[in-house]
ROROVEX-349104 format. One line per 5 residues: their letters; for each residue y, x, z of C-alpha. Coordinates in Angstrom, 1 decimal, decimal comma. Each point is the difference from the previous one (the first is absolute). Layout:
<rs>
a> Y:X:Z ~ ...
</rs>
This chain:
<rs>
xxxxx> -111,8:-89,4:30,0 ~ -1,7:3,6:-1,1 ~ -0,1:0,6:-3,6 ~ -4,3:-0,4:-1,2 ~ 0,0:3,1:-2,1
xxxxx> -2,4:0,1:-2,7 ~ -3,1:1,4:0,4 ~ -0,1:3,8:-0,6 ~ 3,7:0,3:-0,2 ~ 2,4:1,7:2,2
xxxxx> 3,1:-1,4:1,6 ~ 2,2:2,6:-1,6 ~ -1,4:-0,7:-3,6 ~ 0,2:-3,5:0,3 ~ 3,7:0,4:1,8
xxxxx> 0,9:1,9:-3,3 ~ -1,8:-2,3:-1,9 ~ 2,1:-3,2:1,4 ~ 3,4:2,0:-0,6 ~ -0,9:0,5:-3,4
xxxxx> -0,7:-3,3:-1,0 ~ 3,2:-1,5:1,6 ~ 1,7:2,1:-2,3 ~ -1,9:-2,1:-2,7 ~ 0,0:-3,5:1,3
xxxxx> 3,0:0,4:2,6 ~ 0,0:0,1:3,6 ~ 0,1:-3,8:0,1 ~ -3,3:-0,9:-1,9 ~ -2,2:2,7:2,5
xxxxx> -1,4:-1,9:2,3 ~ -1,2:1,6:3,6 ~ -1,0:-0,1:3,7 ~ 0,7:-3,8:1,1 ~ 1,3:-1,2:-3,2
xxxxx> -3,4:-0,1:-1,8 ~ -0,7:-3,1:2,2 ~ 0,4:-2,3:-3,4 ~ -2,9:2,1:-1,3 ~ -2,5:-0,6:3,4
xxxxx> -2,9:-2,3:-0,3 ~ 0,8:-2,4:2,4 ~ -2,9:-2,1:-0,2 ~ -2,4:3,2:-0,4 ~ -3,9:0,0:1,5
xxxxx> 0,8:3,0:1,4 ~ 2,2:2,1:1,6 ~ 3,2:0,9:-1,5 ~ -0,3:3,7:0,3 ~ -3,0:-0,2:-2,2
xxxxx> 2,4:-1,1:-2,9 ~ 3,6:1,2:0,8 ~ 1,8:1,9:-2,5 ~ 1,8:3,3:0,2 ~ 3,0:-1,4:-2,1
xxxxx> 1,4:-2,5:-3,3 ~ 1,4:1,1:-2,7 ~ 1,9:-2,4:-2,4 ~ 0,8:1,4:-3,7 ~ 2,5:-2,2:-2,3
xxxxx> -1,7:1,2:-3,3 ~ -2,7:1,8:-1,4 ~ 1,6:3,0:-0,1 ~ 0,6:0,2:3,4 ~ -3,9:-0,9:0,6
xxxxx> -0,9:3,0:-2,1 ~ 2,2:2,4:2,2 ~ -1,4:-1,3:3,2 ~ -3,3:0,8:-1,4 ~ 0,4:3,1:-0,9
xxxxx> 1,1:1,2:3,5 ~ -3,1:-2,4:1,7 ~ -2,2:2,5:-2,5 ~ 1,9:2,9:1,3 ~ -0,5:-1,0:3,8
xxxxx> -3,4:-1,6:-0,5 ~ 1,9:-3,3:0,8 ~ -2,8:-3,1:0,3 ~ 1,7:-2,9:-1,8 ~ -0,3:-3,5:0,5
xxxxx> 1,5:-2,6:-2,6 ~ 1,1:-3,1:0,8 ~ 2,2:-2,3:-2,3 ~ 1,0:-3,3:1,3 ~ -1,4:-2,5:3,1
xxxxx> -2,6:-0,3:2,6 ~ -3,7:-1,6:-1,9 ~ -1,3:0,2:3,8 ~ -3,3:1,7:0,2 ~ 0,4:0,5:-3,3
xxxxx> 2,2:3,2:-0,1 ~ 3,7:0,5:0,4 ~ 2,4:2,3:1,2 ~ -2,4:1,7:3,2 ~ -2,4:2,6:-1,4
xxxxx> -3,4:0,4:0,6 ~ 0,4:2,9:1,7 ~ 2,5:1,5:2,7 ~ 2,5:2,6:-1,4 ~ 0,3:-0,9:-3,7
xxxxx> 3,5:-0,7:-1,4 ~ 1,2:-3,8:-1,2 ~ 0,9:0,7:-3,5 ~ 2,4:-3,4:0,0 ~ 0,6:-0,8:-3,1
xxxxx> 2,3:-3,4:1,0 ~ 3,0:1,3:-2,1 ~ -1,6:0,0:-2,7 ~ 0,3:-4,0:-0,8 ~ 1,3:-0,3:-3,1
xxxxx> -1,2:-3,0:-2,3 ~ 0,3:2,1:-3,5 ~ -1,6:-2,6:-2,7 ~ -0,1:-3,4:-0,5 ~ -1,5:-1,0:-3,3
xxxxx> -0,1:-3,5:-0,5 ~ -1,3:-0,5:-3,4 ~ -3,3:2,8:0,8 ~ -0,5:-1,5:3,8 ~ 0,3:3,6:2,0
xxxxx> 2,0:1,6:2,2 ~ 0,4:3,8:1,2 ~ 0,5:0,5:3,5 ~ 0,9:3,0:2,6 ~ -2,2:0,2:3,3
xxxxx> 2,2:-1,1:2,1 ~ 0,3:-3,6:-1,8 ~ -1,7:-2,7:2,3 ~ -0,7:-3,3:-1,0 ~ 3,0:-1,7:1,6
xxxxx> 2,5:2,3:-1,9 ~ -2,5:-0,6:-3,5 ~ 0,2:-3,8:0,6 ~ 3,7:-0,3:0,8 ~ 0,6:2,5:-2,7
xxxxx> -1,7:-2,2:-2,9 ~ 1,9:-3,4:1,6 ~ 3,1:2,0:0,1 ~ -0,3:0,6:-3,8 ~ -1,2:-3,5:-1,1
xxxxx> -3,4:1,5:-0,8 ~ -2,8:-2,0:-1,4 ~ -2,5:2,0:1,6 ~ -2,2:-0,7:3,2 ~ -1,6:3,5:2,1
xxxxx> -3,0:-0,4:1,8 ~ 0,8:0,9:3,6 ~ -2,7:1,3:2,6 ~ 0,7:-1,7:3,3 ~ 2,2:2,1:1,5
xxxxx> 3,6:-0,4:-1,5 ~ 1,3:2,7:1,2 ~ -3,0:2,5:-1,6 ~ 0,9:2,0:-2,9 ~ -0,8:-0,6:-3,2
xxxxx> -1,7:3,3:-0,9 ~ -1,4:0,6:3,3 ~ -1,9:-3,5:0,0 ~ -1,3:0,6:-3,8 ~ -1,1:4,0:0,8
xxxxx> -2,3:-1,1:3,0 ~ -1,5:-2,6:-1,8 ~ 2,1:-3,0:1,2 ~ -0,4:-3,9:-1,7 ~ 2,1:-3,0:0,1
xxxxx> -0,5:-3,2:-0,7 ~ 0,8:-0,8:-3,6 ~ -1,8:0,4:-3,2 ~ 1,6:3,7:0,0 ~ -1,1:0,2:3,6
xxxxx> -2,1:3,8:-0,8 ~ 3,2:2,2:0,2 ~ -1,6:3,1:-1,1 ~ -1,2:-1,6:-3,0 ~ 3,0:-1,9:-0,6
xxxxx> 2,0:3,5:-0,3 ~ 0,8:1,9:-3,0 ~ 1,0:3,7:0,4 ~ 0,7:2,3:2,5 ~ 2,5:3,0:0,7
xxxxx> -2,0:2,5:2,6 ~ 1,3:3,1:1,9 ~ -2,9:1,9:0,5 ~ -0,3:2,7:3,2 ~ 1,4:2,9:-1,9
xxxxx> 3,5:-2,2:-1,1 ~ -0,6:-0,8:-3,8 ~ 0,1:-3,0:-0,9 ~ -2,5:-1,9:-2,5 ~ 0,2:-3,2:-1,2
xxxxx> -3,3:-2,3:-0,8 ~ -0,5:-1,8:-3,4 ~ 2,2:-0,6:-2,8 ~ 3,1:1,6:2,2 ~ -1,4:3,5:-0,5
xxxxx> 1,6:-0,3:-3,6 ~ 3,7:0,9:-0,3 ~ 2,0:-2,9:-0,2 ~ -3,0:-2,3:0,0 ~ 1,0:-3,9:-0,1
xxxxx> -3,7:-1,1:1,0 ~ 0,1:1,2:2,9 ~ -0,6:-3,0:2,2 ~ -1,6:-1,9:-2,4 ~ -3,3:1,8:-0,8
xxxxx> -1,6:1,8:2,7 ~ -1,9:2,3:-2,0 ~ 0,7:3,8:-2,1 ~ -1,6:2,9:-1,2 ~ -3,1:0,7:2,1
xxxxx> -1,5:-0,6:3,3 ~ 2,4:-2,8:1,9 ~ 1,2:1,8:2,8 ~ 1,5:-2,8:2,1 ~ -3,0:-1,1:2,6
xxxxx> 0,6:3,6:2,0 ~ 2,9:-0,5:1,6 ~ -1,3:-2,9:1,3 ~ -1,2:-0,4:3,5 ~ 0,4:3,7:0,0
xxxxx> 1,7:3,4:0,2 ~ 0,3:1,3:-3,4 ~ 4,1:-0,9:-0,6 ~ 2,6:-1,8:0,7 ~ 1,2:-3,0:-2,1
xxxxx> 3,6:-0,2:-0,4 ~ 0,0:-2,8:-2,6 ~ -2,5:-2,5:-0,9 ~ 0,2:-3,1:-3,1 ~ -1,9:-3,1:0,7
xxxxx> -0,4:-3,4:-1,9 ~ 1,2:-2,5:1,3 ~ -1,0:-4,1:-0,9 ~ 2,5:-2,1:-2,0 ~ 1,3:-3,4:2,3
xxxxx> -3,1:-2,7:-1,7 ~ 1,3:-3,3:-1,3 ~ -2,3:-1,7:3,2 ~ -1,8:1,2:3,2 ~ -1,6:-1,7:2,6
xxxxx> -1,1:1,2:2,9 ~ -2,9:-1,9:2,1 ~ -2,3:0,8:3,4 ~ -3,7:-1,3:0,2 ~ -1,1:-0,2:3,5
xxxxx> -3,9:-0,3:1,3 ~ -0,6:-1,3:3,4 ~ -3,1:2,6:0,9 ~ -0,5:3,4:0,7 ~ -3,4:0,0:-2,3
xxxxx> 1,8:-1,9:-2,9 ~ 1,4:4,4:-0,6 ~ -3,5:0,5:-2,0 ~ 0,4:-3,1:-2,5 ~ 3,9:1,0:-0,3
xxxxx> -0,8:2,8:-1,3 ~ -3,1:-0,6:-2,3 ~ 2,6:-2,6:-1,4 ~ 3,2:2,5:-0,3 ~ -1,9:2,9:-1,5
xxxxx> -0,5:-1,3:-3,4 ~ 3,3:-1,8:0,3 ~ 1,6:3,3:0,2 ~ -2,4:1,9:-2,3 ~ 1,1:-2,7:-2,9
xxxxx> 3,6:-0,1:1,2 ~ 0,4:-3,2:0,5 ~ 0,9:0,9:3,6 ~ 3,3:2,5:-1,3 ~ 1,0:1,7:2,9
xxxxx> -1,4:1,6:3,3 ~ -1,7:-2,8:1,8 ~ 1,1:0,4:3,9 ~ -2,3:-1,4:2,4 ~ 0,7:-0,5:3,6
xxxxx> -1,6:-0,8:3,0 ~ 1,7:-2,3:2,5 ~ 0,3:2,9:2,0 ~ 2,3:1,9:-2,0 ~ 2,0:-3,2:-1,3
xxxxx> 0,4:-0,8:3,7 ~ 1,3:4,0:1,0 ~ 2,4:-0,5:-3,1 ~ 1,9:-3,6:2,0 ~ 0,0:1,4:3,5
xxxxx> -1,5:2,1:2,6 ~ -3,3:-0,5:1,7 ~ 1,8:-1,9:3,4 ~ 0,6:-2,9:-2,8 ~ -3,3:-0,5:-0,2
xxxxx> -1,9:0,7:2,8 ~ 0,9:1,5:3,9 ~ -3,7:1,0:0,5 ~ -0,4:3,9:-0,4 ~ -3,6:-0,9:-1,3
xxxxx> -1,0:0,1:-3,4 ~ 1,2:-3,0:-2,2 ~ -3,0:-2,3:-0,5 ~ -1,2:-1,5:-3,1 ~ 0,5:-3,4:1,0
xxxxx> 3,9:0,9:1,5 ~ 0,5:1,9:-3,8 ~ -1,0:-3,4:-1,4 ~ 2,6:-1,7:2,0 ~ 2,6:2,1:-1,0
xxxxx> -0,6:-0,2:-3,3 ~ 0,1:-3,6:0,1 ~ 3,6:-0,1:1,9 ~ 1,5:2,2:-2,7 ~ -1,8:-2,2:-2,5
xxxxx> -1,9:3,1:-1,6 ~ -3,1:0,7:-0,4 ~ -2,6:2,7:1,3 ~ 0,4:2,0:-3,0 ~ 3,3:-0,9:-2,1
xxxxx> -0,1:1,3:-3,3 ~ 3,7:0,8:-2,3 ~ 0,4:0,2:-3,3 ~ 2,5:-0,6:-3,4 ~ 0,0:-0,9:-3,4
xxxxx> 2,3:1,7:-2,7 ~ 0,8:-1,3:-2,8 ~ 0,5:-2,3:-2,9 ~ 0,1:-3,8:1,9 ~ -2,8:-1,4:-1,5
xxxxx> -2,3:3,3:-0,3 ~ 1,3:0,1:4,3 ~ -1,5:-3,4:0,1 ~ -3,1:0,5:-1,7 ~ -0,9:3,1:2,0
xxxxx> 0,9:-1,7:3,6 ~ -2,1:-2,5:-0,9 ~ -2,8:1,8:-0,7 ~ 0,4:1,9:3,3 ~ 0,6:-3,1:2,0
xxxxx> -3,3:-1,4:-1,6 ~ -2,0:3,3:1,1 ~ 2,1:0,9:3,3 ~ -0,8:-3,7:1,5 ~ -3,6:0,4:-0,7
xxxxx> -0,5:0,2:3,5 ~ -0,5:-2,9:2,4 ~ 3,6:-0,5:2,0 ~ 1,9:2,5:-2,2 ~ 3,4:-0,9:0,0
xxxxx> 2,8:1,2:-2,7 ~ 4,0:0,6:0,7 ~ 2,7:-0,2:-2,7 ~ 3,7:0,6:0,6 ~ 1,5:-3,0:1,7
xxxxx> -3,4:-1,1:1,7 ~ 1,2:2,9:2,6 ~ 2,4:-0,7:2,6 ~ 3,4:1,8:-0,8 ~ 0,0:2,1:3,1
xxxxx> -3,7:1,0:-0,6 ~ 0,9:4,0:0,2 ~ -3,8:0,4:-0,9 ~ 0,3:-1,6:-3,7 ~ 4,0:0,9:-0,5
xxxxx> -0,7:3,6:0,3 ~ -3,6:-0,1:-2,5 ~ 1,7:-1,5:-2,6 ~ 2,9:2,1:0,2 ~ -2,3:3,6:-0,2
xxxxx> -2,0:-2,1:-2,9 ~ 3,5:-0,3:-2,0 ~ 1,1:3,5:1,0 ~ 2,6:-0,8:2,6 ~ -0,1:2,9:3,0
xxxxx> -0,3:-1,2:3,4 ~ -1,2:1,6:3,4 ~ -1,5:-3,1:1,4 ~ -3,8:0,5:0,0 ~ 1,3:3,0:2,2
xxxxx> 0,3:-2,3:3,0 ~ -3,6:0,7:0,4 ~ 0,8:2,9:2,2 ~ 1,7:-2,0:2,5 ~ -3,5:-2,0:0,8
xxxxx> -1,0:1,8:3,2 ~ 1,5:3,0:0,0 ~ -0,9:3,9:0,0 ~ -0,9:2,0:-3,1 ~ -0,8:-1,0:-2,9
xxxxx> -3,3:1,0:-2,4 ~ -0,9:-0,9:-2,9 ~ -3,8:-0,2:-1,4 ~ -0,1:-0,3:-3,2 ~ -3,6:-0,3:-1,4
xxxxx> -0,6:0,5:-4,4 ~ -2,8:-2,7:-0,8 ~ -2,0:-1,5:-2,9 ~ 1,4:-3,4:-0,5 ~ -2,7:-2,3:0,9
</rs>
């Protein structure tokens, strides 16, 4: 496999370049030739040469980060930062374009704060939601994350590109509190109340002198984070988590003239997930379950199935948090809205079979347990995989 060089670099600077940084890093975390293969998309739209890198580098510590910067400057080096997982079609570990380094950062994974009595925690990049769950049951912790759907994602590479779970926390980048940033020339800033020397408010007040700094180095270029605090929700005494399911594809438009103000009053108190049979159906097998006809799947045959798995057209999921009788109260307001509609159904724990890998997996994202299930999607009918993702108004 021939080294991609970077564009507008020469194979002798980028030779010295490498030899440098493995005096940095060492020789074990530079990463060339045929062993970037973990760092391939392998389910890419197009071909891999588009998006191959020239090499990965994996610092242990920010220092180490700041050095490898300096000699990228020095050689003109285009960077690429990944942290932890694969969000497909979301970002991960391939670049965008052919030639750029893999800054890895997976070595840096340390948990470094739990505070239990202010709800936060301070995480390194390379801290994915797995090791963040297992880290807080390890520790008896009273606190719940809010997990995207991969489980293997990381924590700060979900919340920087905007990522959302499933809880009442589920907006990561609003749920976090502070930031420690490298920025391209190597110094190091640190957003909020941690730009104050021995600050102890750092991860609970987002907020310092002057313009908040934090939204650049989001979905962009402008630094790299090496440590980010987020809140995280305290176990609640109850939660119950339930499924409304309507038995028409035209039933979307009263859904959602019903949700809207549901949400807007929080009554509704995390993200609503709404799915078509289609997708509930990709998640449980692959296509040859279903269907052997190559043809499109009809209305009436998406009916059917929906019936066999006993869910509906579009299958709504949801959870209450709380105090027991507030949780009470509030479900039954949403149950007396949600099955406004003629044949709307509604699912509580138990009224699911046990097996049912559609339900068991929702409610464990809705209580902030990691899984990788709704990833079986991939295997519906094979090839690639894209992802549209449309921004609407709600209604």
């Amino acid at each position: 496999m021939a080294t991609t060089l970077p564009e507008g670099v020469s194979s002798s600077d980028f030779d010295q370049a490498i030899r440098e940084i493995r005096k940095i890093v060492g020789d074990e975390w530079v990463f060339l030739d045929s062993d970037l293969n973990p760092y391939l998309d392998h389910m890419s739209a197009v071909p891999p040469e588009y998006r191959t890198p020239s090499a990965a580098l994996a610092p242990a510590n920010v220092e180490e980060t700041q050095a490898i910067l300096k000699i990228a400057n020095r050689f003109n080096l285009p960077l690429w930062t990944y942290g932890n997982g694969k969000n497909w079609a979301y970002g991960g570990p391939t670049p965008l374009h052919a030639g750029y380094l893999v800054l890895d950062l997976k070595r840096m994974n340390r948990v470094l704060e739990v505070n239990e009595e202010s709800g936060y925690v301070l995480v390194e990049p390379g801290v994915s939601y797995f090791q963040l769950y297992q880290h807080l049951q390890d520790t008896g912790s009273n606190l719940w994350i809010d997990c995207a759907a991969p489980g293997w994602g990381g924590v700060i590479g979900n919340a920087l590109e905007h990522g959302a779970g499933y809880t009442p926390y589920a907006d990561h980048y609003v749920m976090s509190c502070g930031m420690e940033v490298l920025l391209a020339d190597g110094s190091l800033v640190r957003t909020g109340m941690g730009a104050m020397p021995g600050s102890k408010a750092w991860q609970q007040f987002k907020y310092g002198y002057g313009p908040t700094l934090d939204g650049m180095f989001t979905q962009g270029n402008f630094g790299i984070v090496t440590k980010m605090g987020f809140w995280m929700m305290p176990k609640p005494p109850a939660y119950k988590p339930f499924m409304f399911s309507y038995e028409n594809e035209s039933d979307l438009h009263a859904i959602m003239e019903i949700l809207r103000p549901l949400k807007m009053n929080m009554v509704w108190q995390n993200g609503a997930v709404g799915e078509h049979i289609g997708y509930s159906a990709s998640v449980l097998g692959p296509r040859s379950d279903f269907t052997n006809d190559r043809t499109p799947i009809t209305a009436e045959r998406w009916k059917e199935i929906a019936h066999d798995l006993n869910l509906g057209i579009w299958n709504f999921y949801g959870a209450c948090y709380g105090l027991p009788a507030n949780v009470e109260m509030q479900f039954g307001a949403l149950k007396g809205a949600m099955t406004s509609i003629p044949g709307a159904r509604v699912w509580l724990e138990g009224d699911r079979e046990p097996n049912d890998a559609g339900w068991n997996y929702r409610a464990k994202l809705m209580q902030g347990i990691p899984n990788m299930t709704e990833f079986n999607l991939v295997n519906w009918d094979g090839g690639g995989h894209l992802n549209f993702s449309p921004m609407g108004p709600m209604g």
